[in-house]
Residue frames as a rotation matrix with the C-alpha (Angstrom) as fourth column:
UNK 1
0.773 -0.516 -0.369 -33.31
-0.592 -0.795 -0.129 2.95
-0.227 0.318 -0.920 15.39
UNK 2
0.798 -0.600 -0.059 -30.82
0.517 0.732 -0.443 1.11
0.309 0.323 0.895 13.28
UNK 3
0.139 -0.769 -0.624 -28.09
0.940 0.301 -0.162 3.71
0.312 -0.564 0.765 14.52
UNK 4
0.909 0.316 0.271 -27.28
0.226 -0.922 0.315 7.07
0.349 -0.225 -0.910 16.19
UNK 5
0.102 -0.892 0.441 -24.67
0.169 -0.421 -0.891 9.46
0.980 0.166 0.108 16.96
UNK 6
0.794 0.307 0.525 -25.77
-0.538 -0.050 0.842 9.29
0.284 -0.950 0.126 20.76
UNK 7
0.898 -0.429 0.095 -23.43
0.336 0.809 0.482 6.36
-0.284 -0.401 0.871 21.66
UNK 8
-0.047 -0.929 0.367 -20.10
0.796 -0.257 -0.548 8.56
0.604 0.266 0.751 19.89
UNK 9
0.487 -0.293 -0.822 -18.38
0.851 -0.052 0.523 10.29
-0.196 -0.955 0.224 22.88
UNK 10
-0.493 -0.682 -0.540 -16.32
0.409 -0.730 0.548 12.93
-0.768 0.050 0.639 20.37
UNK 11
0.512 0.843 0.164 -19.50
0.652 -0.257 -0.713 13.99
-0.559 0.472 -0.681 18.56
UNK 12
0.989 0.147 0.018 -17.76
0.142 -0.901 -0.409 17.49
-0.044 0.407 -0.912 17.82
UNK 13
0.086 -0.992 0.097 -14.07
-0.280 0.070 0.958 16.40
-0.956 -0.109 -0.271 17.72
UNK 14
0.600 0.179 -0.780 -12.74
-0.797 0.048 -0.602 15.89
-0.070 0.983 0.171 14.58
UNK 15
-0.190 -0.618 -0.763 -10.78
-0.191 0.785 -0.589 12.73
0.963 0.034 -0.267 15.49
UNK 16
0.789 0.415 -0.453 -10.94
0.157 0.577 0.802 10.56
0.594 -0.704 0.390 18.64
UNK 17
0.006 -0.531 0.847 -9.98
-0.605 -0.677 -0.420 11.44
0.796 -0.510 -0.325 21.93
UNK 18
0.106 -0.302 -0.947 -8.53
0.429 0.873 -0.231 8.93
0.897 -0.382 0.222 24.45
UNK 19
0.391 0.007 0.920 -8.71
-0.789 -0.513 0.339 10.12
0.474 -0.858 -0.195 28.09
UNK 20
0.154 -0.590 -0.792 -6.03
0.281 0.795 -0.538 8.24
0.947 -0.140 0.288 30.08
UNK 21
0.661 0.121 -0.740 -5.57
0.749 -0.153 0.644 8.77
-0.036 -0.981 -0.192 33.96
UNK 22
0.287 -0.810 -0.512 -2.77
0.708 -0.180 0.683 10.82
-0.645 -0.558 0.522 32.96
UNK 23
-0.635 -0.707 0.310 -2.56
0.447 -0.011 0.894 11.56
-0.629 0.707 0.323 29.72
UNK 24
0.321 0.917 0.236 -4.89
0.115 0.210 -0.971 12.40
-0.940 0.339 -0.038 26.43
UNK 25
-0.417 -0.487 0.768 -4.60
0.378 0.675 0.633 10.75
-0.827 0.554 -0.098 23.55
UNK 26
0.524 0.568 -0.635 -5.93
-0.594 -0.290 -0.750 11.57
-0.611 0.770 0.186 19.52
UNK 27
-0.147 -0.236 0.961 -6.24
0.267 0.926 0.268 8.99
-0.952 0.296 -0.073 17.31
UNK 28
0.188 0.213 -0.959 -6.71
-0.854 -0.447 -0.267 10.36
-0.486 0.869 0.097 13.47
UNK 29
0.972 0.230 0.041 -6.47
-0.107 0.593 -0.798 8.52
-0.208 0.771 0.601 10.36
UNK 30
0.262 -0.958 -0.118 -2.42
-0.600 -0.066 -0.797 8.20
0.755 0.280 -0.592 10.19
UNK 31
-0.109 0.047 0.993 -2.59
-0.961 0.249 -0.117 6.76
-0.253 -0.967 0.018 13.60
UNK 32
0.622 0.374 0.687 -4.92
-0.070 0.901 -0.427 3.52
-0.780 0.218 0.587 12.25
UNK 33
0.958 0.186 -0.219 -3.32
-0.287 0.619 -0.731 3.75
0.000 0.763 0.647 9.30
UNK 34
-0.125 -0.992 -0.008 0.55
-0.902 0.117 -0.417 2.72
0.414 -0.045 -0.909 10.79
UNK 35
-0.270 -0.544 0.794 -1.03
-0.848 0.526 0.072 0.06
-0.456 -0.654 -0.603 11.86
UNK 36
0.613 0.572 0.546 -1.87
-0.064 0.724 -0.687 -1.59
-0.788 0.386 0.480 8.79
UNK 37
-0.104 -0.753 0.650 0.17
0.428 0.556 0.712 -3.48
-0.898 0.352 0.265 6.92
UNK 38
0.401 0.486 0.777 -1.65
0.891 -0.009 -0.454 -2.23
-0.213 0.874 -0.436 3.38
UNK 39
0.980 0.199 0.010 -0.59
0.197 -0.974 0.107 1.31
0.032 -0.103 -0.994 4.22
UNK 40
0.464 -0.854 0.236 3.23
0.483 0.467 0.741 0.40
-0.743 -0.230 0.629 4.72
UNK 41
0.000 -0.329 0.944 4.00
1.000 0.023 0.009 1.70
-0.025 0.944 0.329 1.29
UNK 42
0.565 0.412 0.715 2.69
0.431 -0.886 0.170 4.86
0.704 0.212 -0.678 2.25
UNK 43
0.940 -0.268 0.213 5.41
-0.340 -0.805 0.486 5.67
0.042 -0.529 -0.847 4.67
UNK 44
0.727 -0.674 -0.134 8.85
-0.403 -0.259 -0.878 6.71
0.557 0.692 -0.460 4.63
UNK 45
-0.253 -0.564 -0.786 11.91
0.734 0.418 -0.535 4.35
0.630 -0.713 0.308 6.85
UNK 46
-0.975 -0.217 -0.036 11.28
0.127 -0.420 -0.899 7.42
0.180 -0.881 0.437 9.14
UNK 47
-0.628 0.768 0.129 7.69
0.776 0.630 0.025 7.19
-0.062 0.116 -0.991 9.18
UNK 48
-0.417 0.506 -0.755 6.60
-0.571 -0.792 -0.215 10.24
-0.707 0.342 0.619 7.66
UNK 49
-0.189 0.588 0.787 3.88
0.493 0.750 -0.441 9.85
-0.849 0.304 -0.432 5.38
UNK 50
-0.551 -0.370 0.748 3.15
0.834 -0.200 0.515 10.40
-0.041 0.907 0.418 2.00
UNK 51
-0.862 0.443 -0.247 1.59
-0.447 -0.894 -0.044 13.29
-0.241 0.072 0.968 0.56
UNK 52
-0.634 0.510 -0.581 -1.10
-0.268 0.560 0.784 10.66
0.725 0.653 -0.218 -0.68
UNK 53
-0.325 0.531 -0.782 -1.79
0.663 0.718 0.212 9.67
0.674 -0.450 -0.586 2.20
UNK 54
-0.815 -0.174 -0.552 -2.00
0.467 -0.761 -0.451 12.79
-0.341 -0.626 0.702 4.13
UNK 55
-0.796 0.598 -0.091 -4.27
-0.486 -0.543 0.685 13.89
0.360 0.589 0.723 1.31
UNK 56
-0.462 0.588 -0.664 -6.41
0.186 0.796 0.576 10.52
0.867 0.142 -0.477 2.31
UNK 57
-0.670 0.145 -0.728 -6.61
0.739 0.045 -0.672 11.58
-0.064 -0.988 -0.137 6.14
UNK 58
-0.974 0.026 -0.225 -7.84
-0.103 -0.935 0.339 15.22
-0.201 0.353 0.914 4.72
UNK 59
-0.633 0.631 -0.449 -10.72
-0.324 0.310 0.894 13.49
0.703 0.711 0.008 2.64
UNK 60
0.038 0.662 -0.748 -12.14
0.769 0.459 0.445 11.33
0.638 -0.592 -0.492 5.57
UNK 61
-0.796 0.114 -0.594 -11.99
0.570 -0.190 -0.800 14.50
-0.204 -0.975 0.086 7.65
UNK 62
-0.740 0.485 -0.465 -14.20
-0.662 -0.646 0.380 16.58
-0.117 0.589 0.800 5.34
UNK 63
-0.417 0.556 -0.718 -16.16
0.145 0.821 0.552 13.58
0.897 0.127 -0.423 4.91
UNK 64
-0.542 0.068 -0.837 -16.50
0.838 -0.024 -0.545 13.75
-0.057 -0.997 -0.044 9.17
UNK 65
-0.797 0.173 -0.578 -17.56
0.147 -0.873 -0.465 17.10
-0.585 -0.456 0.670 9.19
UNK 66
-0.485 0.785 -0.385 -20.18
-0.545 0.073 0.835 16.62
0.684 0.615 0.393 6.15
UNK 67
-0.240 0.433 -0.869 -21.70
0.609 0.764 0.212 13.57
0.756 -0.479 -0.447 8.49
UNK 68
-0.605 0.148 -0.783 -21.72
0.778 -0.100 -0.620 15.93
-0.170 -0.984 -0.055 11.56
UNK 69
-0.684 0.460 -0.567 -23.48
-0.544 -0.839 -0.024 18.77
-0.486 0.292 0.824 9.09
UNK 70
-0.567 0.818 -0.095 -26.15
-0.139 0.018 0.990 16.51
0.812 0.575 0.103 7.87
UNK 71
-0.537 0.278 -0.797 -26.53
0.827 0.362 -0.430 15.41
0.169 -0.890 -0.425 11.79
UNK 72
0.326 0.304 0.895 -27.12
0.394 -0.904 0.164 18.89
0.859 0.300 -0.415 12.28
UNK 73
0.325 -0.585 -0.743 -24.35
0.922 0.372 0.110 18.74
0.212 -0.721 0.660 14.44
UNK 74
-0.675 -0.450 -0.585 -22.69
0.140 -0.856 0.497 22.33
-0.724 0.253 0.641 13.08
């Protein structure tokens, strides 16, 4: 098996979930993408993001949820 959805912990989450001793975390696609330089452009001195890029997070979740509907996840 070249790969599998066995080894992903938030199978049915639509974004990744950190479990801290204390806390819990969600990581989405705005999250990763403050921490790339490339993306910089895409947010505002107060670090709201664009509408572009919001749209981009949107895409790769629909994208997620297609992957978890061919899995026959949902």
């Amino acid at each position: 098996m070249l790969w599998s959805f066995t080894i992903n912990r938030c199978l049915n989450s639509v974004f990744i979930v950190i479990d801290l001793e204390f806390i819990q975390l969600s990581f989405q696609f705005i999250h990763f993408a403050r921490t790339e330089v490339r993306f910089a452009k895409h947010f505002a001195p107060d670090g709201t993001p664009s509408p572009a890029l919001l749209k981009a997070q949107e895409d790769r979740l629909k994208n997620w949820r297609r992957l978890q509907e061919l899995a026959g996840l949902h």
